[in-house]
C-alpha positions as CSV (number, residue, x, y, z in Angstrom):
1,X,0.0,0.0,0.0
2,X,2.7,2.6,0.8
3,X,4.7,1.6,-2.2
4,X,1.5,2.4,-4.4
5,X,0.7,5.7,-2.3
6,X,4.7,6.7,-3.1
7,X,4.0,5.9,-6.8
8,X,0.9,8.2,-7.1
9,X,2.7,11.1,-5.7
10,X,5.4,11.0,-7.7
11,X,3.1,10.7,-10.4
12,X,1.0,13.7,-9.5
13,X,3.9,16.1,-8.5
14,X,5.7,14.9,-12.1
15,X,2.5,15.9,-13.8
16,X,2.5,19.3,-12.2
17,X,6.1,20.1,-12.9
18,X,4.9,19.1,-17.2
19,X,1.8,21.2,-16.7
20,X,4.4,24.3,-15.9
21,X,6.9,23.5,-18.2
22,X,3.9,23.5,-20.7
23,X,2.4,26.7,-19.3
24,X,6.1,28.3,-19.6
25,X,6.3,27.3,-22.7
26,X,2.5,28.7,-24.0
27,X,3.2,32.4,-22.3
28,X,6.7,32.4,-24.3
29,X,6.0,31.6,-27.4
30,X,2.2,31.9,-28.0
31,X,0.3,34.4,-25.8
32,X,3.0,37.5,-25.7
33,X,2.3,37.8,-29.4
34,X,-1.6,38.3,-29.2
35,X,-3.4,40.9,-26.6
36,X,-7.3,41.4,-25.3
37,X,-7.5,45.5,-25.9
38,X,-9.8,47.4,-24.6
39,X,-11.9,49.6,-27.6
40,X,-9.9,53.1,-28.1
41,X,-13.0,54.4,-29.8
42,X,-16.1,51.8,-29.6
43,X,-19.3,52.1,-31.0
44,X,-22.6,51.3,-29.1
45,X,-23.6,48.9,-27.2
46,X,-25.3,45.9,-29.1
47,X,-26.4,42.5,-27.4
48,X,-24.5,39.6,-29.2
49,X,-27.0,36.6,-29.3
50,X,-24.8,33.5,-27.3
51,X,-22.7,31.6,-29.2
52,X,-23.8,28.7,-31.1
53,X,-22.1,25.4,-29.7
54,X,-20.0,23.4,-32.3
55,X,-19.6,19.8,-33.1
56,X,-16.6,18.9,-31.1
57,X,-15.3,16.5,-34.1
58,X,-15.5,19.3,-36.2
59,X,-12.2,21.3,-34.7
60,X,-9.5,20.1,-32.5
61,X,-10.0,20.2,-28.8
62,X,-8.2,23.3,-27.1
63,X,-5.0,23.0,-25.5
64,X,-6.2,24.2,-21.9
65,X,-8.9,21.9,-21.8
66,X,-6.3,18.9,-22.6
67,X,-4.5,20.4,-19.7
68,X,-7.9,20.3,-17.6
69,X,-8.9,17.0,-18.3
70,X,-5.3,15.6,-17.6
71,X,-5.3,17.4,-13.9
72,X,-8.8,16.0,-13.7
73,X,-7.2,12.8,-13.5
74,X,-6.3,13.0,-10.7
75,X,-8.7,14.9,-9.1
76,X,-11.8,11.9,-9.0
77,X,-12.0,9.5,-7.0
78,X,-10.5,5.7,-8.1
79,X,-8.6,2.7,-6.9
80,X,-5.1,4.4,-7.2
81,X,-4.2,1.5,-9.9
82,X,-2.7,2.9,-13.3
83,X,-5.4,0.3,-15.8
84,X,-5.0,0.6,-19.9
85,X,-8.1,2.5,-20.5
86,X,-7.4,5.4,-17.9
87,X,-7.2,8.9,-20.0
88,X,-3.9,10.3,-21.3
89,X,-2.8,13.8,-22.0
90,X,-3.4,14.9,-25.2
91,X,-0.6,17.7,-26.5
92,X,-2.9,20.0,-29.6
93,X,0.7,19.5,-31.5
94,X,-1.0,21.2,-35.2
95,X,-1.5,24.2,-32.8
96,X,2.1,23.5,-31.2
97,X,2.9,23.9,-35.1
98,X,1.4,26.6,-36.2
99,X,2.2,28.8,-33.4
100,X,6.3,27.6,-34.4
101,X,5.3,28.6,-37.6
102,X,4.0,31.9,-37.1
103,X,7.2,32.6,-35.0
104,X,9.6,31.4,-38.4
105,X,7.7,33.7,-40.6
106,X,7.6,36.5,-38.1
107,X,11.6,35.9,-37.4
108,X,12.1,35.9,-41.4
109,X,10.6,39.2,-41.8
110,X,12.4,40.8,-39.4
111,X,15.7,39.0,-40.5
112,X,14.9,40.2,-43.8
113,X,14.3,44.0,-43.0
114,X,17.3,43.7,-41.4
115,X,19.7,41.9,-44.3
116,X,21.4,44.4,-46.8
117,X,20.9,41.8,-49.3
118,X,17.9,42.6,-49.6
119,X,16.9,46.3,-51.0
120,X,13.8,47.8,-52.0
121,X,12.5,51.8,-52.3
122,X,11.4,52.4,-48.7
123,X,12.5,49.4,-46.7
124,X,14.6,52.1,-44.2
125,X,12.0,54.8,-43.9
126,X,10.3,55.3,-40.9
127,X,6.6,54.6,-39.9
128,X,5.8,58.9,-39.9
129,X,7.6,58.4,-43.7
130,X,4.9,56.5,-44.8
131,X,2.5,59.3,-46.9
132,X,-0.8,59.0,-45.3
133,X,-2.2,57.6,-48.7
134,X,0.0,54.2,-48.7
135,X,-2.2,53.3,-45.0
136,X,-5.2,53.1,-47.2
137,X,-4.8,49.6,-46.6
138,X,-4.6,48.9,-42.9
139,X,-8.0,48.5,-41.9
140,X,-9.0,49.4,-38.0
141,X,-11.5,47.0,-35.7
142,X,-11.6,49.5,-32.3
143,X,-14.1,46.6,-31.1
144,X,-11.9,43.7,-31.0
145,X,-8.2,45.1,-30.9
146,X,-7.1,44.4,-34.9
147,X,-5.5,45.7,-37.7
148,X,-5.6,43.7,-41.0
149,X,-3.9,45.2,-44.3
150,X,-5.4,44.1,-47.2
151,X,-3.5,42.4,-50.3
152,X,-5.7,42.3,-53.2
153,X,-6.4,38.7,-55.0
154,X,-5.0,37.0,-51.9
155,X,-8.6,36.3,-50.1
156,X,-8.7,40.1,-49.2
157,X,-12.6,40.0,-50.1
158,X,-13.4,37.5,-47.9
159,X,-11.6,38.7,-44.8
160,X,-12.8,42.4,-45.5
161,X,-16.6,40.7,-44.6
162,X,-14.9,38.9,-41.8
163,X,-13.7,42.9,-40.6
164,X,-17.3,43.8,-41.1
165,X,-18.9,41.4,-39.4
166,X,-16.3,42.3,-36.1
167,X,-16.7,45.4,-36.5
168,X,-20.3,45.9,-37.1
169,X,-20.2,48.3,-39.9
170,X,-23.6,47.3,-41.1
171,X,-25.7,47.9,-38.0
172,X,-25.0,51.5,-38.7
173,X,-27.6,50.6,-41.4
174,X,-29.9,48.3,-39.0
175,X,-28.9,45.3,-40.6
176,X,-27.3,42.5,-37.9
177,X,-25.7,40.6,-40.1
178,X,-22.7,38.2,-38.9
179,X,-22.9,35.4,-41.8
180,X,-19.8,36.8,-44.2
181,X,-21.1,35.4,-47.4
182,X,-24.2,37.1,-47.2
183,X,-22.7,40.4,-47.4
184,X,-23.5,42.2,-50.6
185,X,-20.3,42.1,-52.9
186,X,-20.5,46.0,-53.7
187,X,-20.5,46.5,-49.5
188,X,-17.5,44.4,-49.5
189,X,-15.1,46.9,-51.5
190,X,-17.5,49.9,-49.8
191,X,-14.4,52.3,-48.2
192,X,-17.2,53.7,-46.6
193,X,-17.7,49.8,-44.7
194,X,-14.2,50.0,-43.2
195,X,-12.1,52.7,-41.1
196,X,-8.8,52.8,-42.5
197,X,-5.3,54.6,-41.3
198,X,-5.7,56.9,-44.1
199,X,-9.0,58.5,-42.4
200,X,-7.7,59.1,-39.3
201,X,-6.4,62.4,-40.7
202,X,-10.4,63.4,-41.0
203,X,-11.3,62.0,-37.5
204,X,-7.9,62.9,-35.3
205,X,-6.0,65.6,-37.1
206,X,-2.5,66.6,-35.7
207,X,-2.9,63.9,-33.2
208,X,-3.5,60.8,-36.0
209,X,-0.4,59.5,-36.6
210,X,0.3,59.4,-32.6
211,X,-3.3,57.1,-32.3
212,X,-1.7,54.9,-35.2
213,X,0.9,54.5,-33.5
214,X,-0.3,53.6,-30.3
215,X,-2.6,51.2,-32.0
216,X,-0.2,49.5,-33.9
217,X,1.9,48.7,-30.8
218,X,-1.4,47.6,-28.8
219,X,-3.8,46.1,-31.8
220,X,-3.4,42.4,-33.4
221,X,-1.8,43.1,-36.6
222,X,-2.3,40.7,-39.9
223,X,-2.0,40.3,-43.3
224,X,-1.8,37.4,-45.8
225,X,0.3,37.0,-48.7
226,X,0.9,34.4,-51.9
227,X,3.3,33.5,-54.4
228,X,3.9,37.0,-56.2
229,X,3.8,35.3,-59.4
230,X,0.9,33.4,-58.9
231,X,-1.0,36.9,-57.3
232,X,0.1,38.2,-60.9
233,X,-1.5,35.2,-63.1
234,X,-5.0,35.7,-60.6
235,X,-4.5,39.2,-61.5
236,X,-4.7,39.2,-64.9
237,X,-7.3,36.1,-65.0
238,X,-9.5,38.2,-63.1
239,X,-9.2,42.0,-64.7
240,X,-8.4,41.1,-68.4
241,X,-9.7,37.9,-69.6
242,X,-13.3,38.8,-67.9
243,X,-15.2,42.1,-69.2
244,X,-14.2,44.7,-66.8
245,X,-15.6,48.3,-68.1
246,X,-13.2,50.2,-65.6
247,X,-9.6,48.0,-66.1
248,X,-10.9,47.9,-70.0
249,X,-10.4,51.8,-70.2
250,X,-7.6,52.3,-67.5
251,X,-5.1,49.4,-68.7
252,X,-6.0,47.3,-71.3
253,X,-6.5,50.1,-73.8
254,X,-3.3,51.3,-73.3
255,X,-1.5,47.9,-73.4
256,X,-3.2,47.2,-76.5
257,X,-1.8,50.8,-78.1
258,X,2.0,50.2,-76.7
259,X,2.4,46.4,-77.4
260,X,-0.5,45.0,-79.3
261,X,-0.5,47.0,-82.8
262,X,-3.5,48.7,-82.1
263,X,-3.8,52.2,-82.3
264,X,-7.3,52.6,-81.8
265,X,-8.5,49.9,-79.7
266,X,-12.6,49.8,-79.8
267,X,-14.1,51.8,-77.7
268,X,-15.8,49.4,-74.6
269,X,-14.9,46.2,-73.2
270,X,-18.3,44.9,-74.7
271,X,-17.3,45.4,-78.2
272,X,-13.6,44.6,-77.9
273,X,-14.7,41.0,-76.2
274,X,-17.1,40.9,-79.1
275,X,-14.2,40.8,-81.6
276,X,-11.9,38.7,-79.4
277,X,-9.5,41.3,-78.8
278,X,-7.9,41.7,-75.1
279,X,-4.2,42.4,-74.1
280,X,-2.3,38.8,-73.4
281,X,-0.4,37.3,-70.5
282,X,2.7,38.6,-72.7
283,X,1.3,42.4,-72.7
284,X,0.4,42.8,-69.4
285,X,3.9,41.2,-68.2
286,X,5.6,44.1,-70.7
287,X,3.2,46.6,-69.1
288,X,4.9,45.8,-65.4
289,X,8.1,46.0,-66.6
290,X,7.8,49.2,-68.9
291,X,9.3,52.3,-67.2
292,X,6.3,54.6,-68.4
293,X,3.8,52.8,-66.4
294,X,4.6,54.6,-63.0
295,X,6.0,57.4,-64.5
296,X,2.1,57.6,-65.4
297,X,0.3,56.7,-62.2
298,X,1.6,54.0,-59.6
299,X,0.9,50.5,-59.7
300,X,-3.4,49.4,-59.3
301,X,-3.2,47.5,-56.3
302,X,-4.1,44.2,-57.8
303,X,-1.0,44.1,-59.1
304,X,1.5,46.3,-56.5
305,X,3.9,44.7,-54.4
306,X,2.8,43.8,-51.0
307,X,5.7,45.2,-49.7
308,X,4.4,48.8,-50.9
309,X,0.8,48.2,-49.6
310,X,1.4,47.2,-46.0
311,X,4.9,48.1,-45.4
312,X,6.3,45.0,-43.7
313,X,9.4,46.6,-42.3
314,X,7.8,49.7,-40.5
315,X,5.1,47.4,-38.9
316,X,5.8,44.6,-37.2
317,X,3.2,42.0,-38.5
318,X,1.7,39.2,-35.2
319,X,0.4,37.0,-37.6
320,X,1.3,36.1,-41.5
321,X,-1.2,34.1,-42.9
322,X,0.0,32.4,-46.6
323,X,-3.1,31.5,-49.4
324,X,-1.8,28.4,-49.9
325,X,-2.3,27.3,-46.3
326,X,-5.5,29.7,-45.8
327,X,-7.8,27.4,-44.1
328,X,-6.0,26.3,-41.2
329,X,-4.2,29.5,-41.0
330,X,-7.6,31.4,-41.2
331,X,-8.5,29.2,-38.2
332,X,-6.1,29.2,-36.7
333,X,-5.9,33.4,-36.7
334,X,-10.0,33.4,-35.5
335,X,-9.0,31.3,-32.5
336,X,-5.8,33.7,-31.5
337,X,-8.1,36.8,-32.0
338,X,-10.8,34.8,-29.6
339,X,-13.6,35.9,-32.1
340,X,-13.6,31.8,-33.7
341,X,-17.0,32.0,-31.9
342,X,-18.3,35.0,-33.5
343,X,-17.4,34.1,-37.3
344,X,-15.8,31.9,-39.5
345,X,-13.8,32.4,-42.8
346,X,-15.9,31.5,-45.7
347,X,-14.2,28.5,-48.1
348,X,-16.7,28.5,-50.7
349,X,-15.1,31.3,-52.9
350,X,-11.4,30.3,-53.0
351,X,-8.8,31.2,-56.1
352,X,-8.2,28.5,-57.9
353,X,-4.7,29.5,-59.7
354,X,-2.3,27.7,-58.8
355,X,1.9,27.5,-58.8
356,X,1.7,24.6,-61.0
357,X,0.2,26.6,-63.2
358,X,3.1,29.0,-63.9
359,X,5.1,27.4,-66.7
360,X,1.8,27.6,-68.8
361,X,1.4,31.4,-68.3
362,X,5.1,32.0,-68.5
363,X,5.5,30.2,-71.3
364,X,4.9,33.3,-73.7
365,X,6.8,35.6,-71.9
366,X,10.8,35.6,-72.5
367,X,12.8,34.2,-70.2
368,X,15.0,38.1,-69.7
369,X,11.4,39.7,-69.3
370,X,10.8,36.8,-66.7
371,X,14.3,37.7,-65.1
372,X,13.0,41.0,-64.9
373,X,10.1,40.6,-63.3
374,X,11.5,38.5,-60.7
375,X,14.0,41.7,-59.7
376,X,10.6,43.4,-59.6
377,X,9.0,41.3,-57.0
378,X,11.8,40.0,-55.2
379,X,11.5,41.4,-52.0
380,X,7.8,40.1,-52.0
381,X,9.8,36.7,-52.3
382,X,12.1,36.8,-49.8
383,X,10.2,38.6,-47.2
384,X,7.8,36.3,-46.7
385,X,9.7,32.8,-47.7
386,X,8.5,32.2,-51.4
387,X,11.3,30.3,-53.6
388,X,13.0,32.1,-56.4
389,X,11.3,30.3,-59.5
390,X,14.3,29.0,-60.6
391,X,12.7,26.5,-63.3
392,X,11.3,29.8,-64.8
393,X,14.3,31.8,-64.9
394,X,17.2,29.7,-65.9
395,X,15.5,27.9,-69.1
């Protein structure tokens, strides 16, 4: 009997020594990254209805309940015999992951900002630098604590109705909505739907680029990212080979005058389509690389490097999220921002290019104009851990 008394203590006080190594361990790595804020400016007052229970087999169970249910263990009442069927701690390791691999592509960025190997226009500016017309694209949530900067054609539609959903937005016009597919397409892109850097200058004055600044050191930020050359390929799919009245008049006109032999393109996208006539992969790649282009206007933003839109090295990004791994790290982002009860990111509407798909595109486009274009986008490669697409460059 004392042998087996001895044997459950050391048992239990082994357990509690894990349970702090693991809590050590959670604090360092995990928690110090993310923050509960308190609203700097919050709206009214609105009851939430309680949040709807979930399947358990539908999501992994969390890591402080595995820690729960292990102490539990030894908190009922049993024989003191150790038997084959008696619970065991389960460790969430895909969390364990992703939380390591938040903390690699965190590290890279800041390793990369920091590596004179790698230059770009801007990368040693500071944050009051920044004209306030390049933070158009940090969008604000006062209600839950976060700042998310936008990167068109990687998901940015979808989690622009996740912002409005947190944030409410649409109960300013009596409409409760918290389903994000159900949010009308032309309220997704509405500025007027979202409270971006760039209007703080209406609402704060002299003393708005202090409140960004307090905010970005206090608020969640995010941002998600893709291959650049695959962001280009969606690009194009998206603007050129579909009818698109504005991107018709604004770009493909002009590629079609500078590279395509036609002086006087027709005059709509209607009646070009109608004739089968539309800049190729080939133009729109010459249009990039063309030195006119931004002496003109800058880059659109479907097609500007991320680098330029949400300034990586003057913010210091909590969470990275990739397109090619957006499920689980949409998920897993939800759960960090505590708000995986309130939402969830839709999956229905996800971009189908893919990186296999690049030889086809590419193959029109010469390889020194490929070479080109890399130098173009290369920070966007290295600062957030995208191979050099060596099969398309060295051919």
């Amino acid at each position: 009997m004392g042998t087996s008394r001895m044997f459950r203590i050391f048992v239990v006080l082994g357990s509690a020594f894990m349970i702090l190594l693991i809590i050590i361990y959670w604090d360092d790595v995990g928690a110090s990254h993310f923050y509960l804020h308190t609203p700097v400016s919050p709206g009214p007052k609105v009851p939430h209805p309680p949040p709807q229970k979930r399947p358990q087999t539908s999501r992994a169970p969390s890591f402080l309940s595995d820690i729960d249910a292990f102490v539990n263990q030894f908190l009922e009442p049993g024989t003191g015999e150790p038997t084959d069927t008696a619970p065991l701690l389960t460790v969430n390791f895909p969390f364990l992951f992703l939380m390591e691999q938040q903390e690699q592509r965190r590290r890279l960025l800041q390793d990369m900002c920091a590596n004179d190997s790698v230059v770009f226009p801007s990368k040693n500016r500071s944050f009051d630098d920044i004209p306030n017309k390049e933070l158009d694209h940090l969008i604000v949530d006062d209600r839950h604590g976060i700042i998310y900067c936008y990167v068109p054609k990687v998901a940015c539609s979808n989690w622009k109705r996740i912002m409005i959903v947190l944030s409410e937005s649409l109960l300013q016009e009596g409409v409760p909505q918290r389903d994000p597919l159900a949010i009308p397409r032309d309220l997704v892109h509405n500025t007027s739907m979202h409270f971006t850097f760039n209007k703080f200058w209406k609402r704060y004055g002299k003393f708005a680029r202090h409140l960004m600044k307090v905010k970005l050191k206090k608020y969640t930020k995010f941002l998600f990212v893709r291959d650049p050359f695959v962001r280009l390929i969606s690009a194009y799919r998206n603007k050129f080979e579909l009818p698109n009245e504005d991107f018709y008049r604004r770009f493909a006109q002009v590629m079609l005058r500078r590279y395509a032999n036609q002086p006087t393109p027709p005059a709509s996208v209607d009646e070009a389509f109608s004739v089968g006539i539309h800049p190729s992969f080939s133009h729109f790649i010459q249009y990039l690389l063309d030195p006119q282009t931004e002496k003109d206007m800058p880059f659109n933003e479907h097609w500007r490097q991320v680098y330029r839109l949400c300034h990586p090295c003057q913010i210091q990004y909590d969470f990275v999220g990739h397109l090619e791994t957006a499920e689980e790290d949409a998920e897993h982002l939800l759960r960090l921002l505590r708000v995986d009860n309130v939402v969830e990111f839709p999956t229905s509407s996800r971009n189908l290019t893919a990186s296999s798909w690049e030889s086809d595109w590419f193959s029109t486009v010469p390889v020194e104009a490929r070479r080109e274009l890399y130098k173009l986008y290369e920070p966007d490669f290295r600062l957030f851990g995208y191979e050099r697409p060596d099969s398309l460059l060295n051919e």
